[in-house]
N, C-alpha and C positions, 0 to 999 in steps of 0.2 A: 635296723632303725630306719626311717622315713623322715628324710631331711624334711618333707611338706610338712610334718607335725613337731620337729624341733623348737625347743623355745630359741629364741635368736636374742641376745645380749651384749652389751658391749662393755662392762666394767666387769675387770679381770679381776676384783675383791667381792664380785658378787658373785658367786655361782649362782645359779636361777635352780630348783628344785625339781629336776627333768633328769627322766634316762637318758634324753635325745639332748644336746641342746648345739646351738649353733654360734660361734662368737663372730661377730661383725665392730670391727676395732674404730675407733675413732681417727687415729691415726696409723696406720698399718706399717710404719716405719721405724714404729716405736718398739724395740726391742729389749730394753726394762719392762713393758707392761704387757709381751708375748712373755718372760722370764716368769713374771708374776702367775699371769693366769694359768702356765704350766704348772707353776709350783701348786698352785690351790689343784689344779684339775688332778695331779697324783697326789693330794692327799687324800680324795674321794674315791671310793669304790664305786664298782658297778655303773660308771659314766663313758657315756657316747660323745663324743665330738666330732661334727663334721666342720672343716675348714676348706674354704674354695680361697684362691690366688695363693696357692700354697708357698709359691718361692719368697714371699715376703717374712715368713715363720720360720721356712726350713734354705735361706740363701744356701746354694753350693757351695759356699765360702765359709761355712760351720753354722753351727746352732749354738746357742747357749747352757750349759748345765742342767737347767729343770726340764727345758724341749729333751733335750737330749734323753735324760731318767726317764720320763715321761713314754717316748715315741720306743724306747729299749725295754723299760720295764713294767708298763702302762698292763700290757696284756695277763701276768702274775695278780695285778690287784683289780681284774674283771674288766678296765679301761679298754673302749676301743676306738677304733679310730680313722676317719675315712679323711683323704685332703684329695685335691683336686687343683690341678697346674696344668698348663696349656704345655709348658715346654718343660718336659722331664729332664734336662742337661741343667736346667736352672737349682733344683731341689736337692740339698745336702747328703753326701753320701750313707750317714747313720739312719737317714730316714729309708731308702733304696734298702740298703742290707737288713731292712728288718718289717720288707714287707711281706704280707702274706699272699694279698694279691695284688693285680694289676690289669687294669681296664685297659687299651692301647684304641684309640683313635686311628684317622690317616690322619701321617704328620707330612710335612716337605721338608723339614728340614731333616740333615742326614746325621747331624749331633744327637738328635733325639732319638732317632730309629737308634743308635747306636748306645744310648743311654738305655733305652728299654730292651735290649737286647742284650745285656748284663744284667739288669732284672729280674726276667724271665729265666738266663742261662740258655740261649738260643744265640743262633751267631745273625749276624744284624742283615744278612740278605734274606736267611730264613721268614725272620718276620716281617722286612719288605715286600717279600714275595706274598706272604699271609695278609698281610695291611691291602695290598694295592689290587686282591682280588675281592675285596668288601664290597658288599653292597652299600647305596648310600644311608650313612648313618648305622652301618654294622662297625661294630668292632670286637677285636680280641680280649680274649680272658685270660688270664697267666693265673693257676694255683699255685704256688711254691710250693706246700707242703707235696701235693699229688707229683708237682713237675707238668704239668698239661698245659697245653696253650689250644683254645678253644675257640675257633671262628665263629661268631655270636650274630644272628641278624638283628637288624632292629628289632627293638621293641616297638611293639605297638597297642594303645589302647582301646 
């Protein structure tokens, strides 16, 4: 799916009637009305969500029961799911264990390389070494399922 053509919504009792759709919270601290619209997003089939400032959803400090269903068992009832965080040491570990992939940036901090480097299942110089030879604006691919990590140049249109 093509976050450009996502519908973008922000009440967690609405689902908007999109394969794609995007949620933009009112209050993004509000972890009742993340609980909510998890719970509605698994009870829909066949639904896309992409979420950017991901550590406010998934804090390294647990998620809540319907995120949790959701980000574990989303894939079974067609659900999928792209989020996007600047700092991967921030994002809860049930999200990490059940990714399928993973985009890697260059990062400076060494938590992070260190966080993606359990992700991947690569040891975290490996992918230092892989990160700090990118071009600007290239980054790594991580498949889980293949196991591949893939040095990517930019894209370009």
């Amino acid at each position: 799916a093509d976050r450009r053509v996502a519908v973008t919504f922000s009440d967690p009792n609405r689902l908007p009637e999109s394969e794609s759709i995007r949620f933009v919270p009112d209050d993004a601290g509000d972890m009742d009305m993340w609980e909510r619209l998890y719970h509605n997003l698994y009870e829909v089939r066949g639904m896309f969500v992409w979420t950017d400032e991901a550590s406010w959803m998934f804090p390294s400090r647990g998620v809540g029961p319907a995120v949790r269903k959701l980000v574990a068992q989303g894939r079974v009832r067609g659900n999928g799911h792209i989020i996007a965080n600047q700092r991967p040491v921030e994002i809860a570990p049930i999200v990490a264990s059940n990714t399928e992939h993973v985009i890697a940036f260059d990062t400076g901090n060494p938590q992070d390389f260190d966080t993606l480097a359990r992700m991947m299942s690569i040891s975290p110089m490996q992918l230092e070494s892989e990160i700090r030879s990118l071009p600007v604006f290239g980054f790594c691919w991580y498949d889980a399922r293949e196991r591949t990590l893939t040095v990517c140049d930019p894209i370009r249109r």
